[in-house]
N, C-alpha and C positions, 0 to 999 in steps of 0.2 A: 109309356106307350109300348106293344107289344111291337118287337121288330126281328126281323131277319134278316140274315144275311147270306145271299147267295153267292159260291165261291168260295166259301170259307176255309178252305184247305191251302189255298195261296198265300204267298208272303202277306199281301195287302189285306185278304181275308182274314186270317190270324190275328193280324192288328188287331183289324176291327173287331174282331170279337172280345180282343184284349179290354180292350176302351172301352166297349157298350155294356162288359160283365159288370162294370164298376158308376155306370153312369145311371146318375139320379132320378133320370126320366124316361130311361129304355131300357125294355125289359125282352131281354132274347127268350125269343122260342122258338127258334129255329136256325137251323145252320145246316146248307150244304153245300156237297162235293161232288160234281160229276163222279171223276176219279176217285172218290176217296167213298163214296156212297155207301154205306152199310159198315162201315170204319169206325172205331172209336177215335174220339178226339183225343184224349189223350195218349193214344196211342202212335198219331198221326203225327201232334203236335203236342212232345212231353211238357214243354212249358206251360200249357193251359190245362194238364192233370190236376194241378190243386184246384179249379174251380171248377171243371168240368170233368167229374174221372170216372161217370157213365154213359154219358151223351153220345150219340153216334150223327154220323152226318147222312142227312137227309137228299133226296136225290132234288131237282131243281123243279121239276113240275111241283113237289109238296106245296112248293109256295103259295100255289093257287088256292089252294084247300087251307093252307095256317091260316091262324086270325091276325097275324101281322098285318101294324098299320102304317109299319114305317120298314120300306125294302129297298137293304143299302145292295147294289151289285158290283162283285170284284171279279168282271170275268176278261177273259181274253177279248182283241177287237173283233167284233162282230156278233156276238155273244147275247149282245141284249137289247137289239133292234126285234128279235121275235118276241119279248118279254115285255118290253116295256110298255105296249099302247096295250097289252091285255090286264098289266097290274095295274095302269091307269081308268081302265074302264070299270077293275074292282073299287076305284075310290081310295087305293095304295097311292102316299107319296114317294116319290123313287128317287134315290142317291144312287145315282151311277159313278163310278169310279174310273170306267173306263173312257176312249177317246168316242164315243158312237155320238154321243149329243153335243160335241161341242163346237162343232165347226158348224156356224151359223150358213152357210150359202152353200146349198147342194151341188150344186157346179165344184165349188173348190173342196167338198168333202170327196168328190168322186175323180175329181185330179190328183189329191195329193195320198188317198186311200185306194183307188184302184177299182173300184165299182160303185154303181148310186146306192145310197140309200136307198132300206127297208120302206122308211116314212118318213121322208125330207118336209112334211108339214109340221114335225115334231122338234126339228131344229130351230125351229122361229120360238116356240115358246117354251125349250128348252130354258134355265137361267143358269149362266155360269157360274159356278159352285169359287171363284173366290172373293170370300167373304170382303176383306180389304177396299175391296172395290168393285163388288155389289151387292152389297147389303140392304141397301132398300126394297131393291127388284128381288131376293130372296124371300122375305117375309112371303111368307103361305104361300111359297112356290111351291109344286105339285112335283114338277120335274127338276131335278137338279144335277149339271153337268161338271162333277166335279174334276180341277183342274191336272193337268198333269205334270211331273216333279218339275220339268225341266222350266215350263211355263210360267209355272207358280213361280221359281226362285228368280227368272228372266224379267219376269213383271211389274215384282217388287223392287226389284233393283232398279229398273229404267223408267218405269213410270211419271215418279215422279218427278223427273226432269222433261219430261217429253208433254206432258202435261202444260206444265210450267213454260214451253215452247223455249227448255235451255238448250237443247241436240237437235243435231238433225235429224231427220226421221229417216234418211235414206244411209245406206252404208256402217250400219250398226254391224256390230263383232260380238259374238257369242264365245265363248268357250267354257266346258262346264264339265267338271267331272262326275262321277255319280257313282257310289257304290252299286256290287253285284246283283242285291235281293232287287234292285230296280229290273232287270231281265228278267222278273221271276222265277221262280220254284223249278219249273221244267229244265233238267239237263241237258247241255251242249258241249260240244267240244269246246267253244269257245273260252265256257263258265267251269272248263274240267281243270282238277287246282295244280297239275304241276304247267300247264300251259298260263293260268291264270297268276299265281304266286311268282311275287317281284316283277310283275308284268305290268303294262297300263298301255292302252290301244285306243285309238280314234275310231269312228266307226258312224255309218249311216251322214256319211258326207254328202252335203248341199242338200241330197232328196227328204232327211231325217222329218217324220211325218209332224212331231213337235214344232217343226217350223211355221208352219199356216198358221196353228195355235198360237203361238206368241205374235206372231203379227195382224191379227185378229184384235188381239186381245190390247196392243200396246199401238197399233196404226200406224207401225212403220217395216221400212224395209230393211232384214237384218239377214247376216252371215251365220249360221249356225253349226259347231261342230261339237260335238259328244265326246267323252273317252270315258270311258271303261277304267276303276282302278280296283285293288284289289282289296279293299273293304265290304263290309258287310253291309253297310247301310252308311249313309251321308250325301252330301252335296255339295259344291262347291261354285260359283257363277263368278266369271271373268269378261266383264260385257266393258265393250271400249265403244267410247261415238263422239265422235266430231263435236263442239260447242259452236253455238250462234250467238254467244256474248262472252264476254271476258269475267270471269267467277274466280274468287279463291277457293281451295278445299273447306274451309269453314262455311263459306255459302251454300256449299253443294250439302256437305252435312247437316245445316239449318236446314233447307230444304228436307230431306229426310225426313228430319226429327216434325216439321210442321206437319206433312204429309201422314206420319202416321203416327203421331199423337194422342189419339180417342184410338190405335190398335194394340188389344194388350197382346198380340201373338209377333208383334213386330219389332225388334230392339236395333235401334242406332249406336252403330260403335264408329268410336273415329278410329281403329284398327282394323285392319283387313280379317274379317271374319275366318273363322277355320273350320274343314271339311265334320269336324268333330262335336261344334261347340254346339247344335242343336239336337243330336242323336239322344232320342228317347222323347222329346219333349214336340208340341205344336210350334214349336217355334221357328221364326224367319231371322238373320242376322242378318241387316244390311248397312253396307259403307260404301261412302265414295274417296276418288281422290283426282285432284285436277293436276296437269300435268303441262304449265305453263310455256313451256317449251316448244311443247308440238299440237297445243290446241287442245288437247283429247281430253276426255274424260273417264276415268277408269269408276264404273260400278260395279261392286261385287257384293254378295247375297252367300248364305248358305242356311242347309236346310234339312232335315233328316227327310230320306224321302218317299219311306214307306209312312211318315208322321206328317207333315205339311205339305209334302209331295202327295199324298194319296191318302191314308184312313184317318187322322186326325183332322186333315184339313175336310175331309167330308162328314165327319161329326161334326168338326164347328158348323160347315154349312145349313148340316141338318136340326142344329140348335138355332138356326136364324132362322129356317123357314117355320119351324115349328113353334116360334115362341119362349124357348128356354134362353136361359143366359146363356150368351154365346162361349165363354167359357167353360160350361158344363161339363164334367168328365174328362178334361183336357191340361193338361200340362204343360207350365212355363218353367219349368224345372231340365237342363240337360242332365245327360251321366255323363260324368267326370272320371277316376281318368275313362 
């Protein structure tokens, strides 16, 4: 199927076009850059020189006019509330990457985001892009709100106890590291390297906009704090919560392993996953450990997160809605060292 992708000049955009050069069933024609608009790609992005080393990036209205029938978007928040109900009226299925479709309740989109929605009728039948758990509601979904890093690796982790009614729903603990390319492409002082190198900082306390998202998505009440470390890509989830019954760590890990079973993008380790072990790959690492003592439950998850965080896990999604094997063009393989 012919696809584009707009934004393509971005870390997440890059990805994606990484992944889709090589996927069995989409066929790019098209790739743009605001900023980078009339830029060679290779020149923008040396890594994508071997398969792309004429191609130049396209401005974002071209979309309208491409024959693409599959339009993934990697843009900044806000970006693709003007796009999305006019690619939709072409009869475009749309992979959004960004946070604009996925907070179901226009009320809490416009508290935790800071103005209403564009089109709050488009949040209802938005489908949230992680595959794990909702894959049925994907099939020949139109719109797809693919999740975001911190989300995805928070969800996977706690779900499936919170399902299972093992936690309490109230008083969950978040902590989660995340490589730099998660802030994007665009320079700050923050992301400048002698501030940044041997550095690692918390950031977007209590208010952090990913919070609604994971509580949406897992229907409970949680603490969330972020930090910044100074890798390039990876993930890392440290989620602590309360238990409502008495479990050993092998139950909690059986639990895991039941829950995602039929997921080939999800691996059960009875070791504490590490910030490295999924970079390069679609992959999710999750483990638990119970901590008899004091009640709690320690979940932990990690995740590459320009890959499960953002453009792989939005091919997978886009291989569910569209019919392809869901592992299509995607990778259970990390890079080592």
């Amino acid at each position: 199927m012919q696809t584009a992708v707009v934004g393509a000049s971005g870390y997440a955009g890059s990805e994606l076009v990484r992944l889709i050069a090589d996927h069995p069933y989409l066929s790019l024609v098209l790739m743009t850059g605001e900023s980078a608009a009339g830029k060679s790609v290779a020149s923008h992005v040396p890594s994508l020189a071997g398969r792309f080393p004429t191609e130049v990036y396209g401005s974002t209205e071209d979309v309208f006019a491409s024959h693409a029938e599959v339009v993934f978007l990697a843009l900044p928040h806000g970006a693709s509330q003007s796009l999305v109900p006019r690619l939709l009226e072409q009869g475009r299925v749309v992979i959004d990457l960004g946070a604009d479709y996925r907070i179901k309740d226009p009320v809490e989109y416009e508290a935790w985001y800071g103005h209403a929605h564009a089109n709050p009728e488009l949040l209802k039948t938005a489908v949230y892009g992680l595959v794990e758990r909702h894959r049925s509601e994907l099939r020949d979904a139109q719109l797809v709100a693919a999740p975001g890093c911190y989300p995805t690796a928070t969800a996977l982790a706690l779900a499936p106890f919170i399902d299972r009614d093992v936690i309490d729903t109230t008083g969950i603990v978040v902590n989660a590291l995340s490589g730099v390319s998660g802030a994007g492409r665009t320079p700050s002082d923050r992301l400048h390297f002698p501030r940044l190198h041997g550095n690692a900082e918390a950031y977007g306390l209590v208010g952090h906009r990913h919070t609604i998202e994971m509580q949406q998505e897992l229907g409970a009440e949680l603490l969330f704090t972020p930090h910044l470390v100074p890798v390039s890509r990876g993930m890392l989830v440290t989620a602590y919560a309360r238990m409502k019954m008495d479990i050993t760590t092998e139950v909690a890990l059986e639990t895991l392993r039941e829950a995602y079973a039929d997921d080939p993008f999800v691996v059960v380790t009875p070791n504490p996953p590490s910030l490295k072990d999924a970079v390069g790959s679609n992959l999710c690492f999750v483990s638990a450990t119970v901590d008899p003592r004091t009640g709690w439950l320690i979940a932990m998850s990690s995740l590459d997160n320009l890959g499960k965080g953002a453009a792989s896990q939005a091919v997978q999604a886009a291989n569910v809605a569209l019919g392809f094997d869901e592992s299509a063009g995607l990778s259970r393989i990390g890079i080592a060292p």
